[in-house]
N, C-alpha and C positions, 0 to 999 in steps of 0.2 A: 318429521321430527317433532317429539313435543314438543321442543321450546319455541317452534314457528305456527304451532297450533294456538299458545293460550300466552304470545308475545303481546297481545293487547290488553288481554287480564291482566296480565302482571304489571304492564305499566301504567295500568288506571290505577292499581292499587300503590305500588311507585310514589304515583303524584298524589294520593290521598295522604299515606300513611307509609307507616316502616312496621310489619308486625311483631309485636316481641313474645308471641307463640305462634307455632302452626298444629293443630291436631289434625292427625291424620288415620283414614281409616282406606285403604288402598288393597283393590281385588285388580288392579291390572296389571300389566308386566314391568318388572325390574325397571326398566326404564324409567319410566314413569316415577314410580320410588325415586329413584337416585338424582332424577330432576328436580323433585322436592328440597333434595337432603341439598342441593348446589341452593336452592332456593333460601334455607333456612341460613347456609353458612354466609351467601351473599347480604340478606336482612342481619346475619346477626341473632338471630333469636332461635329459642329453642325448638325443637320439634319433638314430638310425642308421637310414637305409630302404636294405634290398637292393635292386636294382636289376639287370636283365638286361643285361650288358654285353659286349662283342666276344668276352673271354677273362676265366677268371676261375680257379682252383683247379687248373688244367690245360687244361681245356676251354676250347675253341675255338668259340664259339658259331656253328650249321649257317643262319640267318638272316639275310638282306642287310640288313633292319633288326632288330637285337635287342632293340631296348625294345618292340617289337610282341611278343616271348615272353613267356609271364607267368612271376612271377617263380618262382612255386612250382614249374612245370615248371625253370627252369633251376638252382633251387638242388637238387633229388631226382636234375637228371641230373650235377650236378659230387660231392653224396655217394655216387652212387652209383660214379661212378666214383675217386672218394679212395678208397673203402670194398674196392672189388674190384681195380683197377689193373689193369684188362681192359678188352676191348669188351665194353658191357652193354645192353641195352633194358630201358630204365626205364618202368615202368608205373605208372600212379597212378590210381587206382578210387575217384574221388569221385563229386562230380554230375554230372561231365563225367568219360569215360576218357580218360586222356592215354596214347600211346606213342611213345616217345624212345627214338633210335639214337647210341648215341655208339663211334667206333672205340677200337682199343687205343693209338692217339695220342693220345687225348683231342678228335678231331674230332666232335663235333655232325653229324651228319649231315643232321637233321629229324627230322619227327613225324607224329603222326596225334592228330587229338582226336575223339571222337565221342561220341553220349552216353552218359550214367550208366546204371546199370539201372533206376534211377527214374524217367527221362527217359524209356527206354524202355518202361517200363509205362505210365506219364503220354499215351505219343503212343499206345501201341494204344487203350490206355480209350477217348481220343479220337475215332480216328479210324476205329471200328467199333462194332456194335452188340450184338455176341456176347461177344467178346473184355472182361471187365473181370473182370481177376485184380488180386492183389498179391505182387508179389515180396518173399515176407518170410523165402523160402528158397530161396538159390541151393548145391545141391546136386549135379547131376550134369547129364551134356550124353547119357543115354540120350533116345531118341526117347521125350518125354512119353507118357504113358498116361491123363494129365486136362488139359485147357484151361491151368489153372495149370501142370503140371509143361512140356506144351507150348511156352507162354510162359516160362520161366524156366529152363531146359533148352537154348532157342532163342537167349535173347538169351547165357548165358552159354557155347553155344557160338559164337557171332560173335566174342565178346571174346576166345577160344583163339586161335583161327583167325587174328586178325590178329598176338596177339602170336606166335603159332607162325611166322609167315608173315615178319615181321619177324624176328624171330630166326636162320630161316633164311639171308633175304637178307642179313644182317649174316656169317651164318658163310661166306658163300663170298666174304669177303675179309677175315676172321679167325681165327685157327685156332684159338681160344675164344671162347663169349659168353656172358657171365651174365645170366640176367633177374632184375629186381629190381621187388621189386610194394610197392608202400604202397598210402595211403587207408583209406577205410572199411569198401569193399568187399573188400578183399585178400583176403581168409582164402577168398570163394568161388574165387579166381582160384588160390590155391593147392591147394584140392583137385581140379583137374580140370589144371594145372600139375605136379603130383608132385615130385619134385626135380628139374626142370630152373628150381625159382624160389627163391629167396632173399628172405624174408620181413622188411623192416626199416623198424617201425611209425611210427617216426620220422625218416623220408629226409628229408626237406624242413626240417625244424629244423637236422638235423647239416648240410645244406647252409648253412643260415643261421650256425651258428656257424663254417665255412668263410670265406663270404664276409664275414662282419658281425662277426669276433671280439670 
């Protein structure tokens, strides 16, 4: 149940405070949502849900239906480009990798999602009998020298490769492109990135206080 998952959250915040907004930007199932909406009606105060919509902050959303983009991809790719006022590819390295093209107009382009590095450790474990590492260090994209460095070395050069790839195709019809990396994972993406990434921990929020003021 959620409400037995985050029963301690809610009643430290309880005993601090009563809020009289919640903003919300919510990619997981209905449930969740409508736990909120009991939560807001319970406080009393209002609630605000971001949502993925045609245009928003500049951005021109790249999807013939946009409430199929989740929301956290489209709120990292309108801060990121508030934040730079350039073409950017937006990368987000959570459970899922996400990469987003947006032009110096502010056009959406599209994306790529693929999975996490956890996901990708999760499907080798799986789906061999040799192969059971754990990526608990993504460090460098040299050709591994043990099964683990192998494995983690490999998937973290895949994740270069696209955003390099995508970056690229973006510069030959912009004549700048900033990449911008949040999530969990970011910090590996930046040390094999160098300065061609721009590290900012909190993309997805600063989007939300864009669209959700």
């Amino acid at each position: 149940m959620v409400e037995g998952k985050y029963e301690e959250w809610v009643a430290l915040i309880e005993k601090e405070y009563r809020p009289r907004l919640i903003r919300l930007a919510c990619v997981a199932n209905k449930k969740s949502l409508e736990w909120v909406r009991e939560l807001a009606h319970r406080w009393r105060c209002k609630l605000r849900v971001a949502q993925t919509s045609i245009a928003a902050g500049g951005v021109h959303c790249g999807y013939d239906d946009p409430s199929s983009m989740g929301v956290d991809r489209w709120l990292a790719v309108i801060a990121a480009y508030h934040q730079f006022k350039q073409a950017c590819v937006v990368v987000d390295a959570g459970s899922a990798i996400t990469v987003d093209l947006v032009r110096g107009d502010g056009q959406h382009v599209g994306g790529y999602i693929v999975p996490g590095f956890g996901m990708m450790e999760a499907g080798l474990s799986r789906g061999t009998n040799k192969v059971n590492v754990v990526l608990d260090k993504l460090s460098g994209i040299a050709p591994g020298v043990s099964t683990q460095e192998a494995v983690s070395h490999g998937c973290l050069l895949m994740i270069k490769a696209m955003v390099d790839s995508a970056a690229k195709d973006l510069a030959c019809i912009e004549p700048s492109v900033q990449i911008v990396a949040t999530g969990g994972d970011a910090d590996s993406l930046i040390g094999v990135l160098g300065d061609k990434v721009e590290h900012v921990p909190e993309l997805v929020m600063d989007g939300l206080d864009i669209v959700v003021p």
